[in-house]
LOZA-494184 format. One record per atom (N, C-alpha, C, CB): residue number from 1; residue in three letters; atom name; y, z, x. Coordinates in steps of 0.001 Angstrom, whole numbers. Glycine has a CB too. Layout:
// residues N
 resi resn name      c2      c3      c1
  NUM  ALA   CA       Y       Z       X
...
This chain:
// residues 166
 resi resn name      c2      c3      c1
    1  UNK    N  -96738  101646  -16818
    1  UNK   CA  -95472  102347  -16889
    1  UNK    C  -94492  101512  -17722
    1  UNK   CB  -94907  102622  -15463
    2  UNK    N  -93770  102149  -18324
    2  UNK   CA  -93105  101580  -19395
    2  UNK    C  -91275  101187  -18840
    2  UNK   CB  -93287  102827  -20760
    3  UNK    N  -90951  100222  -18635
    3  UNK   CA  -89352  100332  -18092
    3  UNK    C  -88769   99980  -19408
    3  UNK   CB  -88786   99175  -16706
    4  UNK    N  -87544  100795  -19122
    4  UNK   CA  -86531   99957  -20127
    4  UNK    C  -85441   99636  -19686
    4  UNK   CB  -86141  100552  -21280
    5  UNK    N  -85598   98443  -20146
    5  UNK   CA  -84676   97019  -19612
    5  UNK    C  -83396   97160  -20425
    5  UNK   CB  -85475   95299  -20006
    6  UNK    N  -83038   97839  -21528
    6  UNK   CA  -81854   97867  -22371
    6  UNK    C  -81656   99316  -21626
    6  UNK   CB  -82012   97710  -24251
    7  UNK    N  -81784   99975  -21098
    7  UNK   CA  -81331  101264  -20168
    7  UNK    C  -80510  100728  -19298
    7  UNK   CB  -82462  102071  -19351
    8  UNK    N  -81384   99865  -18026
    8  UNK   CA  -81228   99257  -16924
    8  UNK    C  -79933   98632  -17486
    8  UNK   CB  -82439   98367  -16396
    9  UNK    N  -79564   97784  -17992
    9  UNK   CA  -78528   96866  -18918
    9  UNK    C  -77481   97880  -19004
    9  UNK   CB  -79100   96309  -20570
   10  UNK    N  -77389   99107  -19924
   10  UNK   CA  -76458   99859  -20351
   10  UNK    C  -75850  100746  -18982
   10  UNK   CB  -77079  100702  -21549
   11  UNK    N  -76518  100817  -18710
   11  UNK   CA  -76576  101391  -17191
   11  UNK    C  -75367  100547  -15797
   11  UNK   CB  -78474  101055  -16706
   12  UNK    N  -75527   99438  -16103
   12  UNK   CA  -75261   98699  -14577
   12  UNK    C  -73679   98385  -15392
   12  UNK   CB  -76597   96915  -13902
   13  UNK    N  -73629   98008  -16861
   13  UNK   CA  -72363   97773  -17673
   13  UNK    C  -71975   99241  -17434
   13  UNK   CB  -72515   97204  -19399
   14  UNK    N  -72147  100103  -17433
   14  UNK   CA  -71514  101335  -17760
   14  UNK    C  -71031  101718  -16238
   14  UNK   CB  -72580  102480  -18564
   15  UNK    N  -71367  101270  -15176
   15  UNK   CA  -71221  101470  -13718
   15  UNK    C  -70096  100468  -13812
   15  UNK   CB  -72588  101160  -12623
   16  UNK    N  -70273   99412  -14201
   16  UNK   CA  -69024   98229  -13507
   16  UNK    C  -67760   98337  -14768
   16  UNK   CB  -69823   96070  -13380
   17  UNK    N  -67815   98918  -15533
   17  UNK   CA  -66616   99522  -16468
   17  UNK    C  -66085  100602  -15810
   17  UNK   CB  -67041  100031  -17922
   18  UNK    N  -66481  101566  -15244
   18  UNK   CA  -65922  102906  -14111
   18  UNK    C  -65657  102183  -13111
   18  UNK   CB  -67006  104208  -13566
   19  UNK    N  -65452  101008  -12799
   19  UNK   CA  -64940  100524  -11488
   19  UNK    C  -63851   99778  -12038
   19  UNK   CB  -65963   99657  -10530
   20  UNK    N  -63465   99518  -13173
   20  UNK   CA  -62588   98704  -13936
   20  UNK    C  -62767   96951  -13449
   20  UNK   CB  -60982   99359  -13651
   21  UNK    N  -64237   96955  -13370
   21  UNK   CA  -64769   95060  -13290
   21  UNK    C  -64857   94493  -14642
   21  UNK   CB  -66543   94713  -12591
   22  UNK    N  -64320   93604  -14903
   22  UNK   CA  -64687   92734  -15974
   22  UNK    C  -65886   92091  -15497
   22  UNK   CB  -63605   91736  -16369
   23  UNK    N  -66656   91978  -16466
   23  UNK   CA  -67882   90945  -16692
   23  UNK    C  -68039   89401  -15805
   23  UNK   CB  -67755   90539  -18308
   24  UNK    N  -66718   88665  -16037
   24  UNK   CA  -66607   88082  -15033
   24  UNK    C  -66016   87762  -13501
   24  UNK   CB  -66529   87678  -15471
   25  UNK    N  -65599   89006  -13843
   25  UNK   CA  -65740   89254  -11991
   25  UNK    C  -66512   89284  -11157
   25  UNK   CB  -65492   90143  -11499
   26  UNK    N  -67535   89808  -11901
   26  UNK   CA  -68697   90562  -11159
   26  UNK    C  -69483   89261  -11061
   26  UNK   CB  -69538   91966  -12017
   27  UNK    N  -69664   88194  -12732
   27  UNK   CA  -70383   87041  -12437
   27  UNK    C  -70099   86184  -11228
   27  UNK   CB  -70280   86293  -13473
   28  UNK    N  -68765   85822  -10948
   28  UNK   CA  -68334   84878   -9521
   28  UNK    C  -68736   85592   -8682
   28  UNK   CB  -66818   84500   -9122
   29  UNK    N  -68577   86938   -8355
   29  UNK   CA  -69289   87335   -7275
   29  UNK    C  -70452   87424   -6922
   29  UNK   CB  -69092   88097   -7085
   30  UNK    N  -71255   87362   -7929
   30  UNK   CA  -72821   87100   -7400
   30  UNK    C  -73084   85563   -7551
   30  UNK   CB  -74066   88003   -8381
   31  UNK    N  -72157   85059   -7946
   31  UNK   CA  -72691   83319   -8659
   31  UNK    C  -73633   83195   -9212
   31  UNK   CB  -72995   82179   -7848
   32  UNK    N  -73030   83325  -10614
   32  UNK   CA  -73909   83052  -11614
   32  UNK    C  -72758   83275  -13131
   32  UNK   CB  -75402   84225  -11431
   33  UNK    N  -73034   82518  -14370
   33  UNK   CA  -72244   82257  -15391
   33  UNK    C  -72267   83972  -15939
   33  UNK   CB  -72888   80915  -16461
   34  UNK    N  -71323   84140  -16501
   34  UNK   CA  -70866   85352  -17021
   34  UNK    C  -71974   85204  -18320
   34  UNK   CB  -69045   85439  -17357
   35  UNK    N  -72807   84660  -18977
   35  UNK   CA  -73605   84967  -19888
   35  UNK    C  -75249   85857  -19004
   35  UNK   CB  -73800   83378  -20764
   36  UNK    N  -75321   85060  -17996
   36  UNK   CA  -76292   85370  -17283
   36  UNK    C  -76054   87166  -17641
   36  UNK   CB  -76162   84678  -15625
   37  UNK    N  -74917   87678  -16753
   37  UNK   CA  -74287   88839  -16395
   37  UNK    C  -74482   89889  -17802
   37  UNK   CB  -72653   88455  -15949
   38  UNK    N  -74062   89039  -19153
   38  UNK   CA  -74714   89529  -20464
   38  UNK    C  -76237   89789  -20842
   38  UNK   CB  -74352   88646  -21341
   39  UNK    N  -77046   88820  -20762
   39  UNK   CA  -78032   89131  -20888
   39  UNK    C  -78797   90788  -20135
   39  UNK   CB  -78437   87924  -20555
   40  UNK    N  -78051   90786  -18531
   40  UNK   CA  -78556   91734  -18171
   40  UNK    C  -77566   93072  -19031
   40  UNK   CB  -78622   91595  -16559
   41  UNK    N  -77041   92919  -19086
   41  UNK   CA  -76321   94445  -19688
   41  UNK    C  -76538   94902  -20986
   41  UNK   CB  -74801   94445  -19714
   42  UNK    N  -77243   93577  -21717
   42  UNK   CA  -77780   93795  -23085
   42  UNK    C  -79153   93980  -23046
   42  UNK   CB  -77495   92711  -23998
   43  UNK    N  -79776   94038  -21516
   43  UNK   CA  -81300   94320  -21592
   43  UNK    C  -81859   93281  -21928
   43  UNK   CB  -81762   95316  -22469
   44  UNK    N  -81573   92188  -22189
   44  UNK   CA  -82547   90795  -22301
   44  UNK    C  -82861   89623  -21190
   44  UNK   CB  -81953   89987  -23377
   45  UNK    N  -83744   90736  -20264
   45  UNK   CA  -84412   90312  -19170
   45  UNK    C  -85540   90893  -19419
   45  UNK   CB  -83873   90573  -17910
   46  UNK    N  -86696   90311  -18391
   46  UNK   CA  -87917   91517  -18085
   46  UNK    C  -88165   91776  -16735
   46  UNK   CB  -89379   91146  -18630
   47  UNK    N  -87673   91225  -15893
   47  UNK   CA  -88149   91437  -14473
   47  UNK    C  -86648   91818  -13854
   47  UNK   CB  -88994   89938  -13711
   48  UNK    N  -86992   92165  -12620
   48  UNK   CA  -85991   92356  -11612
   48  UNK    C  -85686   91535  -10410
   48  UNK   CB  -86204   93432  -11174
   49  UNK    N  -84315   90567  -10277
   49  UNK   CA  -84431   89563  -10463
   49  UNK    C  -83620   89642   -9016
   49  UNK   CB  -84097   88940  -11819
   50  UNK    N  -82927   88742   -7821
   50  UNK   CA  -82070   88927   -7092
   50  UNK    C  -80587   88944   -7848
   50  UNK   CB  -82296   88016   -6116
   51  UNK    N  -80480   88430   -8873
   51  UNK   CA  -78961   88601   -9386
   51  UNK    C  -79222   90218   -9998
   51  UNK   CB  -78380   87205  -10805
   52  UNK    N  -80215   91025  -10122
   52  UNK   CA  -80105   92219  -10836
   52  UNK    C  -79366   92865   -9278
   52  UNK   CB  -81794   92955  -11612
   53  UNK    N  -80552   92712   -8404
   53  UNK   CA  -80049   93579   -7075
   53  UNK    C  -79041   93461   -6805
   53  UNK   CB  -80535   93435   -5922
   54  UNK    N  -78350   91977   -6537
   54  UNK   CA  -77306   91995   -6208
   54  UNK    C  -75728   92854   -7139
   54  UNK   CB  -77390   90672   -6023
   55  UNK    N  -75990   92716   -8736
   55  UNK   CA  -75421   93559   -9119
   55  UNK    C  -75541   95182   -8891
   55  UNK   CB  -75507   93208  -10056
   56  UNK    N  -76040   95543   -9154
   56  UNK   CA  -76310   96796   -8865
   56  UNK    C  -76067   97164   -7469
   56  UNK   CB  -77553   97048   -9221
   57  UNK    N  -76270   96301   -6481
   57  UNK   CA  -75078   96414   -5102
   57  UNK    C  -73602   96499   -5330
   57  UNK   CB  -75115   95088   -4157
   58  UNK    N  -73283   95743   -5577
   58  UNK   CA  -71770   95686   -6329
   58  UNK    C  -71647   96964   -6887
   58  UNK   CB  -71555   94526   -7586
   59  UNK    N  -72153   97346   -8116
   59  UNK   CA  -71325   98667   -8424
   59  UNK    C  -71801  100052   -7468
   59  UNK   CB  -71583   99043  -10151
   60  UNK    N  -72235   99755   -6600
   60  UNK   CA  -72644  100983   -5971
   60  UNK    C  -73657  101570   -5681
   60  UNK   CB  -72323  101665   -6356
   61  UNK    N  -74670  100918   -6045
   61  UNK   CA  -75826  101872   -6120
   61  UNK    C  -76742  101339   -5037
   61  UNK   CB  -76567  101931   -7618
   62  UNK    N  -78087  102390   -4992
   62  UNK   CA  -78711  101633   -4053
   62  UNK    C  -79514  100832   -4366
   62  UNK   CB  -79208  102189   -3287
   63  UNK    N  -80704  100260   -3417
   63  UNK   CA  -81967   99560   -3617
   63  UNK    C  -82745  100154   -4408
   63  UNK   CB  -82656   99330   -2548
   64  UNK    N  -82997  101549   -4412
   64  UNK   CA  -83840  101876   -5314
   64  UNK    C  -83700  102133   -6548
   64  UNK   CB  -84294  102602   -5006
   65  UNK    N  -82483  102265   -6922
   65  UNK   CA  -82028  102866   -8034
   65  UNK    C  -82292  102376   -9339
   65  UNK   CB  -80852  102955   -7923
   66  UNK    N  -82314  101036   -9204
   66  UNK   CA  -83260   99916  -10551
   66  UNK    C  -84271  100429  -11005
   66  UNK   CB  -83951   98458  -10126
   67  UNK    N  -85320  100944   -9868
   67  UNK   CA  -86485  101881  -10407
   67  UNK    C  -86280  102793  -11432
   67  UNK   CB  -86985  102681   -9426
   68  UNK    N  -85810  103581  -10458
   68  UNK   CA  -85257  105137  -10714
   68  UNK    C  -84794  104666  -12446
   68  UNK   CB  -83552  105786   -9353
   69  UNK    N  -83587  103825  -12833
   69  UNK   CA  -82809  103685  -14170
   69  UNK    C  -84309  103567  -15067
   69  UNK   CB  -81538  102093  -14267
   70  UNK    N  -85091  102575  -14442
   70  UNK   CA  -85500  101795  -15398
   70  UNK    C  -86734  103170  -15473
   70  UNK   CB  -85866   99939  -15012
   71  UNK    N  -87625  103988  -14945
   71  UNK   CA  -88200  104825  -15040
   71  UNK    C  -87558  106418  -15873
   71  UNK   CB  -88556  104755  -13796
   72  UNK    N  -86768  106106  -15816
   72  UNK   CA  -85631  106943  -17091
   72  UNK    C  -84909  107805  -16095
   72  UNK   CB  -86502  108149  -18574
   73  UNK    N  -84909  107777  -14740
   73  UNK   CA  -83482  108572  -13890
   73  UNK    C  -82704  107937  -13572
   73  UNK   CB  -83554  109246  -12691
   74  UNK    N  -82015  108189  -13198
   74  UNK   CA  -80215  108308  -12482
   74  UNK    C  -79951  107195  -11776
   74  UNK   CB  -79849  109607  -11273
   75  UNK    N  -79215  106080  -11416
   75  UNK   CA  -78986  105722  -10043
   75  UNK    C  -78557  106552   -8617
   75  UNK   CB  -78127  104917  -10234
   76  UNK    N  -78959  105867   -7737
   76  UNK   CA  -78505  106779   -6838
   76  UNK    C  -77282  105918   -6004
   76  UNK   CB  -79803  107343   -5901
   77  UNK    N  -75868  106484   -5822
   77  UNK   CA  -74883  105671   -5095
   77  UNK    C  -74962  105499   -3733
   77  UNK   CB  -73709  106118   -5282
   78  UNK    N  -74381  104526   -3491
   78  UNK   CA  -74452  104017   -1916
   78  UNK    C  -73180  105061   -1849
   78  UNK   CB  -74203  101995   -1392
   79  UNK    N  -73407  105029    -269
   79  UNK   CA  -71903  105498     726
   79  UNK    C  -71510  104235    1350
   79  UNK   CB  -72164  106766    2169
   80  UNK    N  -70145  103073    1275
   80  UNK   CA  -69910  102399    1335
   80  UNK    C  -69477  102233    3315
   80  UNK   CB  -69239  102362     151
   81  UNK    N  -70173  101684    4039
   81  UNK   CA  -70139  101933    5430
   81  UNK    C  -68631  101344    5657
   81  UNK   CB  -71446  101174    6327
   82  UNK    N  -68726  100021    5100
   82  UNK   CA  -67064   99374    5808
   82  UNK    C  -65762  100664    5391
   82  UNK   CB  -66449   97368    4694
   83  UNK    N  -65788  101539    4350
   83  UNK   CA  -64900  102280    3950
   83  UNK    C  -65311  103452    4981
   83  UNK   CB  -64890  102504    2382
   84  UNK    N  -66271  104055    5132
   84  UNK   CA  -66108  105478    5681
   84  UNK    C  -65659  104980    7168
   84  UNK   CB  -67650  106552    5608
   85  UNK    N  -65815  103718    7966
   85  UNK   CA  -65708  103987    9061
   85  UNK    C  -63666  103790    9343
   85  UNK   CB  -66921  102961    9863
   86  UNK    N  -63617  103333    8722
   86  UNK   CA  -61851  103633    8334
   86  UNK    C  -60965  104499    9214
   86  UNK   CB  -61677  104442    6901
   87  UNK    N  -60576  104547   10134
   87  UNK   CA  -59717  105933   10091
   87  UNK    C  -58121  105557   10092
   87  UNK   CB  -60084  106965   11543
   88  UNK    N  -57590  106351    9134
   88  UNK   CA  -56146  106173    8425
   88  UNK    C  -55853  107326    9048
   88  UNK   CB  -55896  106093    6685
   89  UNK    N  -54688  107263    9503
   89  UNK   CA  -53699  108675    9846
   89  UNK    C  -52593  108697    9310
   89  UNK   CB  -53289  108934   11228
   90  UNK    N  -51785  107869    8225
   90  UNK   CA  -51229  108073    7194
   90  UNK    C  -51102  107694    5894
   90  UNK   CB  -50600  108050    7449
   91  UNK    N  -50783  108123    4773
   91  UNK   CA  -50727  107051    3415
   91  UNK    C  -52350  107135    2893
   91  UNK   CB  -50210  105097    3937
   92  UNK    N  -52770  106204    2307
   92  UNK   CA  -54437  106852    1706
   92  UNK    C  -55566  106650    2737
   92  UNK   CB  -55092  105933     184
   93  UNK    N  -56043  107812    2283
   93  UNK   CA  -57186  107327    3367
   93  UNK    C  -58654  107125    2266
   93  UNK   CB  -57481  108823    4858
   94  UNK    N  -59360  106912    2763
   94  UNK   CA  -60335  106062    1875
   94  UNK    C  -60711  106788    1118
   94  UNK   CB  -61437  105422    2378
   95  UNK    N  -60994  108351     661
   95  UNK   CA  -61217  108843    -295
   95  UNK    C  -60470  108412   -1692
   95  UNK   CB  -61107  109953      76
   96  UNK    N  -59432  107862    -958
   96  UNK   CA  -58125  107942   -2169
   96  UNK    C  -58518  106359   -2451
   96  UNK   CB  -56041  108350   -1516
   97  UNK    N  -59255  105728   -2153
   97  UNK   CA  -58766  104359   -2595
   97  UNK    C  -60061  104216   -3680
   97  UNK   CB  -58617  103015   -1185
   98  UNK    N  -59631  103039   -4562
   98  UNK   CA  -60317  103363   -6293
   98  UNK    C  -61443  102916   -5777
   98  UNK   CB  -59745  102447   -7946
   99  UNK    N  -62087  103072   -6993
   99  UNK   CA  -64084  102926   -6458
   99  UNK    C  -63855  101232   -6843
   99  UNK   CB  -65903  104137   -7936
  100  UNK    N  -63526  100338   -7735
  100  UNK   CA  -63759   99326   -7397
  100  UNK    C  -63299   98642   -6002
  100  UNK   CB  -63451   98841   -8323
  101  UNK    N  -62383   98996   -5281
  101  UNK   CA  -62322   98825   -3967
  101  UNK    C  -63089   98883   -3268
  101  UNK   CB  -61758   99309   -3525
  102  UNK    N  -63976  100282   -3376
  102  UNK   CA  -65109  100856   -2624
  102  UNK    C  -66091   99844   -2691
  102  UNK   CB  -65642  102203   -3157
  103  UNK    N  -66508   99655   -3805
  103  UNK   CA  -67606   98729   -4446
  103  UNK    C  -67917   97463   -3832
  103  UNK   CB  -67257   98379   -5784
  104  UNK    N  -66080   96799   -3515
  104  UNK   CA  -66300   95583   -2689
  104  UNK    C  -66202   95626   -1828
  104  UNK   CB  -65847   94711   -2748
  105  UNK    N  -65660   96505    -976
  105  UNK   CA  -65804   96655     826
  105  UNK    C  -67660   96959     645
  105  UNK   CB  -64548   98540    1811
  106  UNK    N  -68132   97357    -341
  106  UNK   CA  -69750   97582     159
  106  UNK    C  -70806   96534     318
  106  UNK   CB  -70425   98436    -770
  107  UNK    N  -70292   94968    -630
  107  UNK   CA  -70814   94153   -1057
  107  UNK    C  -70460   93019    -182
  107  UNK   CB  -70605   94125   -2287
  108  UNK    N  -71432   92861     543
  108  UNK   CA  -71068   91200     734
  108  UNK    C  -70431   90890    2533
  108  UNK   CB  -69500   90735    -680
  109  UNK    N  -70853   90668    3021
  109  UNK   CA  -70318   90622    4512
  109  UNK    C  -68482   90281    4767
  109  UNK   CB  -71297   89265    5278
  110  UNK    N  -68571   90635    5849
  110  UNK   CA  -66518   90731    6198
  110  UNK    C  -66720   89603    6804
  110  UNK   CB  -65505   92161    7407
  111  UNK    N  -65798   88893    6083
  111  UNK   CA  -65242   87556    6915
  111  UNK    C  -64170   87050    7677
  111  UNK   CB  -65158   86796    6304
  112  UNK    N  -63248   88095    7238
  112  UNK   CA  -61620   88542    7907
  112  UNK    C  -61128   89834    7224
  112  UNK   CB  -60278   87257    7559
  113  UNK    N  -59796   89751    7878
  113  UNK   CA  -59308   90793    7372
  113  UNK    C  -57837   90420    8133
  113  UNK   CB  -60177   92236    7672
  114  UNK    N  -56692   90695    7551
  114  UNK   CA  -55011   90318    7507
  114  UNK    C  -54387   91636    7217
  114  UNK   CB  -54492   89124    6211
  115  UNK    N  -53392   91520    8122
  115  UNK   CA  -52127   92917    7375
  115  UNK    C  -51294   91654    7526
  115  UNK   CB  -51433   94867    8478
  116  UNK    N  -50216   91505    6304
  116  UNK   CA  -49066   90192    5983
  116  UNK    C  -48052   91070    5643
  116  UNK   CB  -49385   88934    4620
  117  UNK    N  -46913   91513    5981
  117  UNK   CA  -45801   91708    5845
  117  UNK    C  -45493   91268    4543
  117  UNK   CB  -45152   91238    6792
  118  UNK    N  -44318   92235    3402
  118  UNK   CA  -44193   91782    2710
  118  UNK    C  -42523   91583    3104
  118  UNK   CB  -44841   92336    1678
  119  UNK    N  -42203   90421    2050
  119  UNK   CA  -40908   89927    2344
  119  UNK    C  -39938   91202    1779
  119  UNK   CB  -40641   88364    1576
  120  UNK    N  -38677   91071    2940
  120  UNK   CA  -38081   92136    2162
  120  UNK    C  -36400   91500    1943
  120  UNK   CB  -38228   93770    3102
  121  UNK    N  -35291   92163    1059
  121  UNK   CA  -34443   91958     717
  121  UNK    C  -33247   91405    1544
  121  UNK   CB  -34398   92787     205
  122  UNK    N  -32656   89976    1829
  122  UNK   CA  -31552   90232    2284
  122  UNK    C  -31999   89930    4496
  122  UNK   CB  -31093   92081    1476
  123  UNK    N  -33550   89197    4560
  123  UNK   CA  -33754   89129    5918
  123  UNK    C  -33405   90841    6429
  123  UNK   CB  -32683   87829    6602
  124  UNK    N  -33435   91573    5875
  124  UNK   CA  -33942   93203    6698
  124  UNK    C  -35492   93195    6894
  124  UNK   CB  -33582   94819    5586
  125  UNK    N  -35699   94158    7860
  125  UNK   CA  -37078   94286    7729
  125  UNK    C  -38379   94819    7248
  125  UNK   CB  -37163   94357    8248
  126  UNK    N  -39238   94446    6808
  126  UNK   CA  -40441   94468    6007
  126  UNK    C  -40520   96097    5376
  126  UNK   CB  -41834   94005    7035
  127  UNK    N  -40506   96490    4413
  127  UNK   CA  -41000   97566    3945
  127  UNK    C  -41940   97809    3338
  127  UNK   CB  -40457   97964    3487
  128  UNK    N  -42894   97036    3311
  128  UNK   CA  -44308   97284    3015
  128  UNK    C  -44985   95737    3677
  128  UNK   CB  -44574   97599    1116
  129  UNK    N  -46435   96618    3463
  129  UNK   CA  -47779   95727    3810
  129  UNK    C  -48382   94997    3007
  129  UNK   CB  -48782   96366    4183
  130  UNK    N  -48943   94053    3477
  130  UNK   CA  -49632   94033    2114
  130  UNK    C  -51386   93862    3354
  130  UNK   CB  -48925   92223     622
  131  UNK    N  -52462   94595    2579
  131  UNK   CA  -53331   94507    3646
  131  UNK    C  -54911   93385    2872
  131  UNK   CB  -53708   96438    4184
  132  UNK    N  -55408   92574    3416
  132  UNK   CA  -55953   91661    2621
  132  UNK    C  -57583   91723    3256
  132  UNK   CB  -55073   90152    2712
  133  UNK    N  -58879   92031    2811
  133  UNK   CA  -59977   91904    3451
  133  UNK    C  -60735   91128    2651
  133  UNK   CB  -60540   93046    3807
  134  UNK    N  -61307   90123    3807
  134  UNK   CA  -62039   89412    2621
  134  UNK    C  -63279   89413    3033
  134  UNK   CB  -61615   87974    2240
  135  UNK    N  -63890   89381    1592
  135  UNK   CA  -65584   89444    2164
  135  UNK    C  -65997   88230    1273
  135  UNK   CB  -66694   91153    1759
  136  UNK    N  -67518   88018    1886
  136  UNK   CA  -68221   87070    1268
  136  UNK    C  -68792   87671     297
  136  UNK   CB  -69064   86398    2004
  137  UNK    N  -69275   86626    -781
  137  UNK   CA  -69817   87252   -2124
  137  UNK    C  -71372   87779   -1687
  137  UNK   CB  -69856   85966   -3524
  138  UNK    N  -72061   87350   -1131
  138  UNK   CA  -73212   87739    -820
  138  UNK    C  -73868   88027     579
  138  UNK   CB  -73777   86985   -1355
  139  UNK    N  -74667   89056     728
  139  UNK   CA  -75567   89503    2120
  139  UNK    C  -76213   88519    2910
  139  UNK   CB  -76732   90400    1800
  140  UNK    N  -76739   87086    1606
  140  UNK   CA  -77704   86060    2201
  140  UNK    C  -77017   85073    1899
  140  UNK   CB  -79146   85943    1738
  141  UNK    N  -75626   84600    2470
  141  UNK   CA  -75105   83488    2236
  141  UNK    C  -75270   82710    3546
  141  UNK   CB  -73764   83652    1739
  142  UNK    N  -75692   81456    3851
  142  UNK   CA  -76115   80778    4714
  142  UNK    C  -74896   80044    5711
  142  UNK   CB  -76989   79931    4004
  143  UNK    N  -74801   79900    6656
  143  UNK   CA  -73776   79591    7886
  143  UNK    C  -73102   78652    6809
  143  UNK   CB  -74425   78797    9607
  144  UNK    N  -73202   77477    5933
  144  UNK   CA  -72254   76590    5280
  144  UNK    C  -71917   77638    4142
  144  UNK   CB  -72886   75019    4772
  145  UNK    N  -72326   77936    3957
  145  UNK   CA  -71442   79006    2635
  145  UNK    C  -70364   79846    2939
  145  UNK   CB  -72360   80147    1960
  146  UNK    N  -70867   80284    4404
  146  UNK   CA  -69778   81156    5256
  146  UNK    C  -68406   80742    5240
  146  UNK   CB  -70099   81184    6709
  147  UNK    N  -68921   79279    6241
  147  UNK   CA  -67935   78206    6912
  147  UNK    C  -66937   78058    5688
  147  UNK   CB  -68738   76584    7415
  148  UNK    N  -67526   77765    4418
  148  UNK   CA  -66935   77002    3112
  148  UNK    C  -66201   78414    2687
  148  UNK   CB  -68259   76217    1787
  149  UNK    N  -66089   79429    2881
  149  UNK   CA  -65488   80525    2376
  149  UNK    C  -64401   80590    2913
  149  UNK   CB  -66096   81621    2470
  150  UNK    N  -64623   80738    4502
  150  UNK   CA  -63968   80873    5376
  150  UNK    C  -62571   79942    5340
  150  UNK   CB  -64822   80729    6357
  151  UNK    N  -62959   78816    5335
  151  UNK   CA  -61993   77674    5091
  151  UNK    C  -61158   77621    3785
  151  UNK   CB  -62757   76438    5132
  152  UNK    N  -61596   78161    2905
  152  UNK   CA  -61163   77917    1972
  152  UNK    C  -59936   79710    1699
  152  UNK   CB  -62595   77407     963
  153  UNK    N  -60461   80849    2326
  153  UNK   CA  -59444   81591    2575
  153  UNK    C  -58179   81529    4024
  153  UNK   CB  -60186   82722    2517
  154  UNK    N  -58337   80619    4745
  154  UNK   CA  -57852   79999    5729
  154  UNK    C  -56537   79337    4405
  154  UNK   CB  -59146   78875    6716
  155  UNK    N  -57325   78142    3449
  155  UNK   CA  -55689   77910    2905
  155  UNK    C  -55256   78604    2205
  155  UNK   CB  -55309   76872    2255
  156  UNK    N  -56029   79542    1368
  156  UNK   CA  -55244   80450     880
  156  UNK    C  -54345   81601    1576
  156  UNK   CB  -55979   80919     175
  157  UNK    N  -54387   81847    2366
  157  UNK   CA  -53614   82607    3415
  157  UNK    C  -52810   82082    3672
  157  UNK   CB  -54045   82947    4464
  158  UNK    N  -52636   81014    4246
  158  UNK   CA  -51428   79659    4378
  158  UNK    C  -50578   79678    2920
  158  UNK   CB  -52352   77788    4558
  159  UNK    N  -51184   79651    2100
  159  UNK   CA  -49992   79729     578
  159  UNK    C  -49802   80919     472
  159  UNK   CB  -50467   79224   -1046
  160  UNK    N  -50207   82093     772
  160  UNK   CA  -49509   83161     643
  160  UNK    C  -48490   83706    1825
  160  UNK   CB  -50439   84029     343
  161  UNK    N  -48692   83148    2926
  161  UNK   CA  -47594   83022    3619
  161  UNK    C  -46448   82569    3942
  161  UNK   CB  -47748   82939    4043
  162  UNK    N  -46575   81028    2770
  162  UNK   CA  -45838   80483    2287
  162  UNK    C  -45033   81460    1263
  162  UNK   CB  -46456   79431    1892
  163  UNK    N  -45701   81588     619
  163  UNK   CA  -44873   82176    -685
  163  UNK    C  -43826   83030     -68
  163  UNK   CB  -45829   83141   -1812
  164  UNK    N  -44305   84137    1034
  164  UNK   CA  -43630   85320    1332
  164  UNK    C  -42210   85293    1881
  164  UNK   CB  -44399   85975    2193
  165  UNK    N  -42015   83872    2806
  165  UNK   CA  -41411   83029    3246
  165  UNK    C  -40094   82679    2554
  165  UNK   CB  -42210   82157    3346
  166  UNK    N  -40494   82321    1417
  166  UNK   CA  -39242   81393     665
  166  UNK    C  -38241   82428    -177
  166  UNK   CB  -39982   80130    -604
């Protein structure tokens, strides 16, 4: 059977451009150098690799769908579980929120999640949210990768609470 790997390539670039990802976004999130991330979108790979899967998680699609491209059909999209189970009773509810949003609530395990007040004018009170979820970059990241995430959005939360502050 014949795959084509410059399909597969045009394919997964043409998915993470409809999500409005730059190239290297998508590379930090799987870890790996933004050339890596080229090669696949220019089709200069031959196998299917864990950084392929893992992209192609990211923009949406499923496990099988690498086949499917590379056999000359369609991807097939995930339904993003952390988003549908959502329930909003005012303001957007998850239909409304953009697919690269979607994309990353689908990818990558929840490690927290924050609603932070935003500062408002004059010590009155808060008129907006700001709502912050963070996930890990990957499904198989190991208890120190966690920990090291974890900690490291721990100070970033601290400087943005700072900021809101002053």
């Amino acid at each position: 059977m014949d795959r084509d790997w410059a399909r597969l390539g045009a394919a997964l670039k043409a998915a993470r451009e409809d999500l409005g990802l730059e190239q290297q976004q998508v590379a930090e999130q799987i870890g790996v150098k933004r050339g890596a991330l080229r090669n696949i979108e220019i089709g200069d790979f031959s196998r299917v690799t864990p950084t392929v899967r893992t992209y192609a998680r990211i923009v949406g699609w499923t496990d099988a769908s690498i086949e499917e491209v590379l056999a000359g059909g369609a991807p097939t999209p995930t339904a993003p579980a952390d988003v549908e189970e959502v329930t909003i009773t005012d303001g957007a509810t998850p239909d409304e929120l953009p697919l690269r949003i979607k994309a990353a609530l689908a990818a990558g395990p929840l490690l927290d999640a924050v609603v932070i007040d935003l500062p408002a004018e004059d010590g009155e009170d808060p008129e907006a949210q700001m709502v912050v979820i963070v996930k890990g970059r990957r499904g198989d990241a190991t208890p120190e990768q966690i920990r090291k995430a974890l900690l490291q959005w721990e100070k970033t939360e601290a400087q943005i609470r700072r900021s809101g502050s002053q």
